[in-house]
ZAMARGU-4260 file (C-alpha; in steps of 0.2 Angstrom, whole numbers, plus 5000, padded with zeros to 4 digits):
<rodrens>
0) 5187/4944/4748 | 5173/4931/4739 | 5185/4919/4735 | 5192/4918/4755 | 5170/4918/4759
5) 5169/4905/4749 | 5183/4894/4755 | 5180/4897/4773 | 5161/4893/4771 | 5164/4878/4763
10) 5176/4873/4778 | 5161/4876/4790 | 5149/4867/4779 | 5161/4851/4780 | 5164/4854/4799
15) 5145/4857/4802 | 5137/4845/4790 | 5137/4831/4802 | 5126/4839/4812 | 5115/4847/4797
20) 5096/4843/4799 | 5082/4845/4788 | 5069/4859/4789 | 5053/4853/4797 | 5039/4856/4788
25) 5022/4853/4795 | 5011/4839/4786 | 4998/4845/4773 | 4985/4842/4781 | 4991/4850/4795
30) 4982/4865/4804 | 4994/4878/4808 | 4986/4892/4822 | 4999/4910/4817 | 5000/4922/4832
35) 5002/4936/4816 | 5008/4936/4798 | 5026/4933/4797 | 5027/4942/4782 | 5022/4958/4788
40) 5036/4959/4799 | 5044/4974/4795 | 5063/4983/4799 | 5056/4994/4816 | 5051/4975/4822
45) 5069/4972/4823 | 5069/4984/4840 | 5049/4980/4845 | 5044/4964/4841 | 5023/4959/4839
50) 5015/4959/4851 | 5008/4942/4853 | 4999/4930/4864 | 5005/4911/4860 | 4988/4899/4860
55) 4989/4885/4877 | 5004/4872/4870 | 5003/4854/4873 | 5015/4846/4884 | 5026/4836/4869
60) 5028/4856/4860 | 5042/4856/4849 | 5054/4867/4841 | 5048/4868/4821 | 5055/4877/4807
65) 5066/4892/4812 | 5065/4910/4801 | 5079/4922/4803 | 5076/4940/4795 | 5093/4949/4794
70) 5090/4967/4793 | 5101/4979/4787 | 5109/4995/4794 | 5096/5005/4787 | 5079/5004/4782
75) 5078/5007/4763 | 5059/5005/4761 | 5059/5023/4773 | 5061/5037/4762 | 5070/5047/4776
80) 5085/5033/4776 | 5082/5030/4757 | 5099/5041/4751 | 5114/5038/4745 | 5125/5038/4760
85) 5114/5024/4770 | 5113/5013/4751 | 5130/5015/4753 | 5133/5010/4768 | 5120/4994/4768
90) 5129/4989/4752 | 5148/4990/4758 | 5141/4982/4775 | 5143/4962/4774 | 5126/4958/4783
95) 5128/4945/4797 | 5127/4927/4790 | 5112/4917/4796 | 5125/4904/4803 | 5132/4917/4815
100) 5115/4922/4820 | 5109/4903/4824 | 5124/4896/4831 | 5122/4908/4845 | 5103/4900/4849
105) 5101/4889/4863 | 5090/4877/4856 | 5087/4868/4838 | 5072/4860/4826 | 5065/4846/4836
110) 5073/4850/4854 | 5057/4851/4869 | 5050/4869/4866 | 5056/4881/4882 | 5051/4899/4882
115) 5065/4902/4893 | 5078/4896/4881 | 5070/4907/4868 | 5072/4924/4879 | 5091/4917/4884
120) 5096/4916/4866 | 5088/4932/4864 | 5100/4939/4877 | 5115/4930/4869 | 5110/4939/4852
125) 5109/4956/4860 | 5123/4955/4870 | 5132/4955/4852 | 5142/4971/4846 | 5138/4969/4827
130) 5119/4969/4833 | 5110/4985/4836 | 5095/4972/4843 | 5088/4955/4844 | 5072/4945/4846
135) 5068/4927/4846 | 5048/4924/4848 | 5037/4910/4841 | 5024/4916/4828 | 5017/4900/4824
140) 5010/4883/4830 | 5008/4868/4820 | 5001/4854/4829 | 5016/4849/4842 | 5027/4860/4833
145) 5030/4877/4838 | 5039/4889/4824 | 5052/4901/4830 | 5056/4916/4822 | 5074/4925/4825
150) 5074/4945/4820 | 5093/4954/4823 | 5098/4972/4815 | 5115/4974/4809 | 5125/4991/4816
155) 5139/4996/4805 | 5154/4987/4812 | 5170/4996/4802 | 5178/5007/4813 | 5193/5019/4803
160) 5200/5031/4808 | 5209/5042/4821 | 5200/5045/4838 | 5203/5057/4851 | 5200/5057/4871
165) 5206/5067/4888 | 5205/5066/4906 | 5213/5073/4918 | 5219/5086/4907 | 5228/5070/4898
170) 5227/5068/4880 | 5226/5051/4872 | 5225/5049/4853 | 5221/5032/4843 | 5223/5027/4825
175) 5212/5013/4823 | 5206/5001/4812 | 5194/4988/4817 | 5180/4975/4811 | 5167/4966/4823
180) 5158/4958/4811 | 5172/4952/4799 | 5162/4944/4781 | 5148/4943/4793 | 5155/4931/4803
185) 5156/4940/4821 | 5173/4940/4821 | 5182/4953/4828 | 5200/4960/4822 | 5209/4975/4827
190) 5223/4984/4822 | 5228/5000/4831 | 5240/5014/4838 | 5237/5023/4851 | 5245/5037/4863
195) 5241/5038/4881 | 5250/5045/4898 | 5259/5030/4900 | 5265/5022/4883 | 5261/5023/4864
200) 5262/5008/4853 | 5254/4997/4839 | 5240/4981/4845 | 5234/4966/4835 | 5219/4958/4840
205) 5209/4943/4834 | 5194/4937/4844 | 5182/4924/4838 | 5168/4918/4849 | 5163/4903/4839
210) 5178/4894/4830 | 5174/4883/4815 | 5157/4887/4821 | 5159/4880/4838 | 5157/4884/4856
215) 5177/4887/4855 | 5182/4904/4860 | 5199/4910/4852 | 5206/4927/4857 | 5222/4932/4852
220) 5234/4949/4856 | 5250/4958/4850 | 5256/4974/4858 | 5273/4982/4853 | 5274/4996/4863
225) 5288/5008/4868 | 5292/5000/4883 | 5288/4983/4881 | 5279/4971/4874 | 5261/4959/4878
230) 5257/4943/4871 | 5242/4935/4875 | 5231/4918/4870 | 5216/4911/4876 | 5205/4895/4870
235) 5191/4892/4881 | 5173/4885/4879 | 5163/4896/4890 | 5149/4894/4898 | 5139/4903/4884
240) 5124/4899/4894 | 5116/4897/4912 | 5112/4878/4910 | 5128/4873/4899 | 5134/4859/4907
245) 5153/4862/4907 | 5167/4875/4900 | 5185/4876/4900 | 5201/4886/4898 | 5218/4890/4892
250) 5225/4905/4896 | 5244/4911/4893 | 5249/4929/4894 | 5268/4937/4895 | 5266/4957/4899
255) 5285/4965/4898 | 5281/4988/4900 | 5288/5000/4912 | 5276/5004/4927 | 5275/5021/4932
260) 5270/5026/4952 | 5261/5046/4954 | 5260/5057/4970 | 5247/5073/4966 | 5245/5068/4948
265) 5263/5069/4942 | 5274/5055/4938 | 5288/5053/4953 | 5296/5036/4949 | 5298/5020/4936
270) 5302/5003/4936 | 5303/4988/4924 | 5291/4976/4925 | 5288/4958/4920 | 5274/4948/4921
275) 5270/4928/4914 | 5253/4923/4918 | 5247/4906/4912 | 5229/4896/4920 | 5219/4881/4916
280) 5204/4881/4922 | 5187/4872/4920 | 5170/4871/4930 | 5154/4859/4928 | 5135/4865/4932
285) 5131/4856/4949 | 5114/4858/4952 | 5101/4867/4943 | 5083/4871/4951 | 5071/4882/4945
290) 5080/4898/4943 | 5094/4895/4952 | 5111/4888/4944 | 5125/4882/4954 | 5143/4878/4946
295) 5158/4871/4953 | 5174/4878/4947 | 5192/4872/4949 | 5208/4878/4941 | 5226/4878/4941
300) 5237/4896/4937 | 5256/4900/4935 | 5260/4919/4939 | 5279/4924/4938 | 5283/4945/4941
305) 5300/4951/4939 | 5305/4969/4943 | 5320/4980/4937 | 5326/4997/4938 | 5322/5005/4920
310) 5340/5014/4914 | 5340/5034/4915 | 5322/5034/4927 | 5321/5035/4946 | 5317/5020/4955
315) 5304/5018/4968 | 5310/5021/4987 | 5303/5005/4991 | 5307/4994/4975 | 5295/4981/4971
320) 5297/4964/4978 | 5298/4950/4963 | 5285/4937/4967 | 5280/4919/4960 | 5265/4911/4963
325) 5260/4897/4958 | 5241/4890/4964 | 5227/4876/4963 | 5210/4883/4968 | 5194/4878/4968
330) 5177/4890/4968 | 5158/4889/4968 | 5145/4901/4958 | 5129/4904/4960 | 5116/4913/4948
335) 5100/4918/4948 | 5090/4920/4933 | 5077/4935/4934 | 5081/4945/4918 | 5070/4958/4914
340) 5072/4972/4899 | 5073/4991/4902 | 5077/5004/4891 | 5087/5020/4898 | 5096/5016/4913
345) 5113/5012/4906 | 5111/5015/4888 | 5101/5028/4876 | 5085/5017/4869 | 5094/5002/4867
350) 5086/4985/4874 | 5094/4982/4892 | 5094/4965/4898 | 5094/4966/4917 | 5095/4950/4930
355) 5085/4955/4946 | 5093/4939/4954 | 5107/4937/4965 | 5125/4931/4958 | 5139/4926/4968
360) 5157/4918/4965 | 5169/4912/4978 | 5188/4905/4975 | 5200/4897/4987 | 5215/4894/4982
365) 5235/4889/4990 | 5253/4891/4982 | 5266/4882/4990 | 5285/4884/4992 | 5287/4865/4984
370) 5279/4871/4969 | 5291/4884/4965 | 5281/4899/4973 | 5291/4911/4982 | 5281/4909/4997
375) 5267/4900/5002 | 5247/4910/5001 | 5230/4905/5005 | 5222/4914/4990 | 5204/4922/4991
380) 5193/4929/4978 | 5173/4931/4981 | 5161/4943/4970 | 5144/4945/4975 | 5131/4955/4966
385) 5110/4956/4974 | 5099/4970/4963 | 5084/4976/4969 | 5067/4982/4957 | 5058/4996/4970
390) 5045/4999/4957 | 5044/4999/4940 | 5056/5014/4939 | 5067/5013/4951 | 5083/4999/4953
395) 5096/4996/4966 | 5112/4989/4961 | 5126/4982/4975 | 5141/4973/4969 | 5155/4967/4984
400) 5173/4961/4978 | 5185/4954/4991 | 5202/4946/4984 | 5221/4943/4991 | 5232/4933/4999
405) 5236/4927/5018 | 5256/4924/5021 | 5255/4912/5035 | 5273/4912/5039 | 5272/4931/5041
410) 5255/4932/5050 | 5248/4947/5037 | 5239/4951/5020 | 5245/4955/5003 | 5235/4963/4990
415) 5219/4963/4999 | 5207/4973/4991 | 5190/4976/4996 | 5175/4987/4983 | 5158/4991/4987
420) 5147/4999/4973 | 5131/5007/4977 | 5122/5011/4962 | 5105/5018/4960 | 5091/5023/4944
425) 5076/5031/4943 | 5069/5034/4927 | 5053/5045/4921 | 5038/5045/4910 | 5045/5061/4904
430) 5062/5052/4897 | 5074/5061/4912 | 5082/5049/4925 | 5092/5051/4941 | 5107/5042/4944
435) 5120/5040/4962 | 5136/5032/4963 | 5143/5028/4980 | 5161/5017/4980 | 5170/5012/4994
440) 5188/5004/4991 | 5200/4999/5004 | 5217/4991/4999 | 5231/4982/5013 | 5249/4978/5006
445) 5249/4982/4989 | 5263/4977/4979 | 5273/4994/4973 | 5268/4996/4958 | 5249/4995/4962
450) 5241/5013/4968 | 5223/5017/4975 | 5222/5032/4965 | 5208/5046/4961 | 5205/5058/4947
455) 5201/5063/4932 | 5202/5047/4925 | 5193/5039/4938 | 5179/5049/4938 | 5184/5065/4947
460) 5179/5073/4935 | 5185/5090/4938 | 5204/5085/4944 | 5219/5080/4935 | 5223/5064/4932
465) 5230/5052/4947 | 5227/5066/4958 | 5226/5057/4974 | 5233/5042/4979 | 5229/5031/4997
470) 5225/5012/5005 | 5206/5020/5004 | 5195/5030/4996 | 5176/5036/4993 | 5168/5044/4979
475) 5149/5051/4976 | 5143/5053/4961 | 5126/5062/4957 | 5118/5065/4940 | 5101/5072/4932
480) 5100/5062/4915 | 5091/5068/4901 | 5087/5055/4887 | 5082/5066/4869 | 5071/5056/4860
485) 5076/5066/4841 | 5087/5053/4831 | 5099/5067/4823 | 5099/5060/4804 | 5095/5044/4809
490) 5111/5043/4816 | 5112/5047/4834 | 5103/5048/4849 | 5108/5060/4862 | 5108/5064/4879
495) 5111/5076/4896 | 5119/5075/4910 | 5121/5088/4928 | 5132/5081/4941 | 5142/5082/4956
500) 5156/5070/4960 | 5166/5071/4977 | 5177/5061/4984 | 5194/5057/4993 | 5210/5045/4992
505) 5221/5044/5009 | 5231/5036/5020 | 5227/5037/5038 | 5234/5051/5049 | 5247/5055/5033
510) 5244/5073/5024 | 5239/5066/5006 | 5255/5077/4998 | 5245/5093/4998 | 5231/5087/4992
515) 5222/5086/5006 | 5203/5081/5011 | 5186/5078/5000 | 5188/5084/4983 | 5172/5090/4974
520) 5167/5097/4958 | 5150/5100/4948 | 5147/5100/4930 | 5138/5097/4915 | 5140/5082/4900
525) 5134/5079/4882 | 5132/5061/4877 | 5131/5054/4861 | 5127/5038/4854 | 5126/5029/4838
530) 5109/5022/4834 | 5120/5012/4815 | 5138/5010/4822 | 5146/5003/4839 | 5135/4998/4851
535) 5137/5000/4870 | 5149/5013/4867 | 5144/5033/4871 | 5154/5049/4870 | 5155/5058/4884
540) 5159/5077/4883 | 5160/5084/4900 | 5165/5102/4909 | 5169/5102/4923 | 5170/5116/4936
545) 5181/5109/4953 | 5175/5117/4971 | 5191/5116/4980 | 5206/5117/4971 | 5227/5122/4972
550) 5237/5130/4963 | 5240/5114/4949 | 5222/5113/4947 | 5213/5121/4932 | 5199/5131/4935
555) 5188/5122/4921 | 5193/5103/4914 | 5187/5098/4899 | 5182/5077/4895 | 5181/5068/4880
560) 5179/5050/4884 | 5173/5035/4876 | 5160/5023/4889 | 5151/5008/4889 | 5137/5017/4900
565) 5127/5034/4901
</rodrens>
């Protein structure tokens, strides 16, 4: 494993060293004005940073000298962390390289010094999964020359092992063995097998966010399933951040499974299904003023579905349709930047980056017969996203999705769907919160293998899984959260939830296949966190009790999932 650090370090040296700089030092006789002593910090600064007040900066402020302190997994100096296990565990962890921590900044020694590139880069860090937190601040002036100091902790990014979930009262099982932080690097690779209600097979995956040091994103993926097969490649250069002044991508993806379609949570029919997807696509930043950024986008997609019956399962009564479509469109963004931090809301004492400003996306986009589509479609595609602060405890968060197609030769719609998402926080001084959850889905046409279904698995907590199907449906969610401030072992963080889900699937003057009307259940949910390992990921142990059931309905369901949220 050295010898490999070594020979792909010395690669990035030679790809980087062009654009190497010299550290910049102030002169002797210089005057330097600290905000604090930068070498008190300390390892609980890597989640609270000091507090400071930066002294007025001229208008020609610079970026100086740049520190990076890397902390480890645990904190050695605290008697309490001080064992075995966590020396362990620090020693067999390869601590993220400084060159993956500064390539992610936004800014360099000598660029104009803006705050708001220092709380972006910030962001960027956080958003990292091989980082437990992140802090970019400046703790000292020299002159013109502002000095930056960059504080990340490291979470332990080897995951081994089996893992175990269920829904619906549906198992799935995982072997799995992945790294997020590969030699320190911030690569990602994955190798795992895993057994769910539709498939079990083996996946590969590489992901590297910065290739050769970079702004290149590389993701690659390998499934050998059962049924099938995926292979997927992307190379992009995103926008990695609000004022980058262009990105790109290449994307080519070739899914071969067998689709299964549900009636009351039980499988009624299959189908083969094929699927190429290929897309370049590109946009440039159009205009930029004060917080608000406006990009152009355009791009070019290639989508190819083919549909058979699978040998020895019963076909669909109305057979998928095979489809090609082949598109140019071109789309508009627009983002606000308002960020804020919050701690409890989505996540258990983690550092929550929050935009209070409006975001929106719109496509349009036409496939025509002479470019070997099957049929010619106007294409449209629009995400908007507004959240509102009440106070300084309460959020409301909409999100409004709109995409499908118009068939002008047919006068009609295919694959329109249309989501709202209500969602709404209030948090307390005494570490409880409460959360609802209103969606409203409506679909038009959907191809035959696509369902508007409701469950277990979709967060009907107390039915089987795929239990209702419709073109529309509704669910309420309601929970009081409790966030429990003991660190088990320095370990985990907990928490509790009480809620009440209800909701309903349908199609319009249609009996839903006897099970009929609003579903509800109540219930009650451990959650558990690691405070050294995964970020943004929380158990979730639920039982459930459902209020109105039939006969296949159990009278209690039990839930072990894996979320990115509370």
């Amino acid at each position: 494993m050295k010898w490999e650090k070594c020979i792909v370090s010395a690669l990035w040296f030679v790809l980087d060293s062009a654009q190497a700089q010299e550290p910049i030092s102030p002169p002797a006789d210089q005057t330097c004005q600290p905000f604090f002593d930068a070498k008190s910090i300390h390892f609980s600064h890597a989640i609270t940073p000091p507090e400071s007040i930066p002294l007025p900066l001229p208008d020609d402020a610079i970026v100086g000298q740049i520190r990076f302190r890397q902390f480890p997994i645990f904190n050695l100096d605290d008697p309490a962390e001080n064992n075995l296990l966590f020396r362990g565990a620090n020693r067999f962890h390869a601590l993220s390289e400084t060159e993956t921590i500064e390539v992610q900044l936004l800014f360099k020694q000598g660029d104009h010094y803006d705050v708001k590139l220092l709380e972006e880069s910030a962001r960027v860090l956080r958003a990292k999964s091989y980082l437990y937190d992140a802090q970019v601040f400046p703790f000292r002036v020299c002159g013109n020359r502002v000095d930056i100091m960059v504080i990340t902790r490291d979470v332990w990014t080897l995951t081994p092992g089996i893992s175990f979930s269920r829904a619906g009262g549906v198992n799935n099982k995982q072997f799995l063995l992945r790294e997020n932080n590969f030699l320190g690097w911030g690569k990602q690779v994955t190798l795992s097998r895993k057994e769910t209600v539709d498939r079990e097979g083996w996946r590969f995956s590489y992901k590297d966010p910065n290739l050769f040091g970079s702004r290149l994103k590389l993701s690659l993926r390998y499934n050998n399933n059962d049924d099938g097969m995926r292979q997927q490649a992307a190379l992009s250069e995103p926008f990695y951040a609000l004022n980058t002044p262009r990105a790109w991508k290449l994307v080519a993806d070739k899914d071969d499974r067998v689709d299964t379609l549900y009636q009351r949570g039980e499988p009624v029919s299959k189908f083969r299904i094929e699927q190429h997807r290929n897309e370049v696509s590109g946009g440039w930043l159009a205009k930029q003023e004060n917080n608000r950024i406006d990009r152009t986008l355009v791009g070019f997609s290639w989508y190819k579905e083919s549909n058979s019956v699978s040998p020895g399962e019963i076909p669909p009564v109305n057979f998928p349709e095979d489809r090609e479509i082949n598109q140019v469109w071109l789309g508009r963004q627009m983002i606000e930047d308002e960020f804020i931090t919050l701690k409890n809301f989505n996540q258990l004492y983690l550092t929550e980056d929050i935009n209070l400003g409006q975001s929106w996306v719109a496509t349009l986009g036409w496939a025509d017969k002479d470019w070997n589509s099957d049929k010619d479609r106007a294409a449209l595609s629009t995400t908007i996203r507004s959240v509102w602060q009440i106070n300084q405890r309460q959020l409301l968060v909409y999100r409004f999705e709109l995409s499908g197609y118009w068939l002008p030769e047919e006068n009609k719609g295919e694959e329109v769907l249309l989501s709202n998402r209500f969602r709404y926080y209030q948090s307390s001084e005494d570490s409880t919160g409460l959360y609802l959850a209103l969606d409203l889905d409506y679909v038009r046409n959907l191809p035959a293998n696509q369902q508007l279904l409701l469950g277990g698995e979709e967060n009907l907590r107390g039915y089987p899984l795929r239990y209702q199907d419709g073109d529309r449906r509704i669910l309420l969610t309601m929970e009081k959260r409790y966030y429990f401030n003991k660190h088990w072992y320095r370990l985990f963080r907990t928490g509790l939830a009480i809620f009440a889900d209800a909701g309903r699937a349908w199609f319009p003057n249609e009996r839903n296949r006897g099970a009929t009307g609003l579903l509800s259940n109540i219930g009650i949910g451990l959650r558990l966190a690691s405070s050294r390992a995964e970020k943004n990921l929380t158990l979730h142990i639920d039982l459930a009790i459902p209020l109105k059931k039939e006969d296949d309905v159990d009278e209690v369901q039990f839930l072990v999932t894996g979320k990115k949220r509370f």
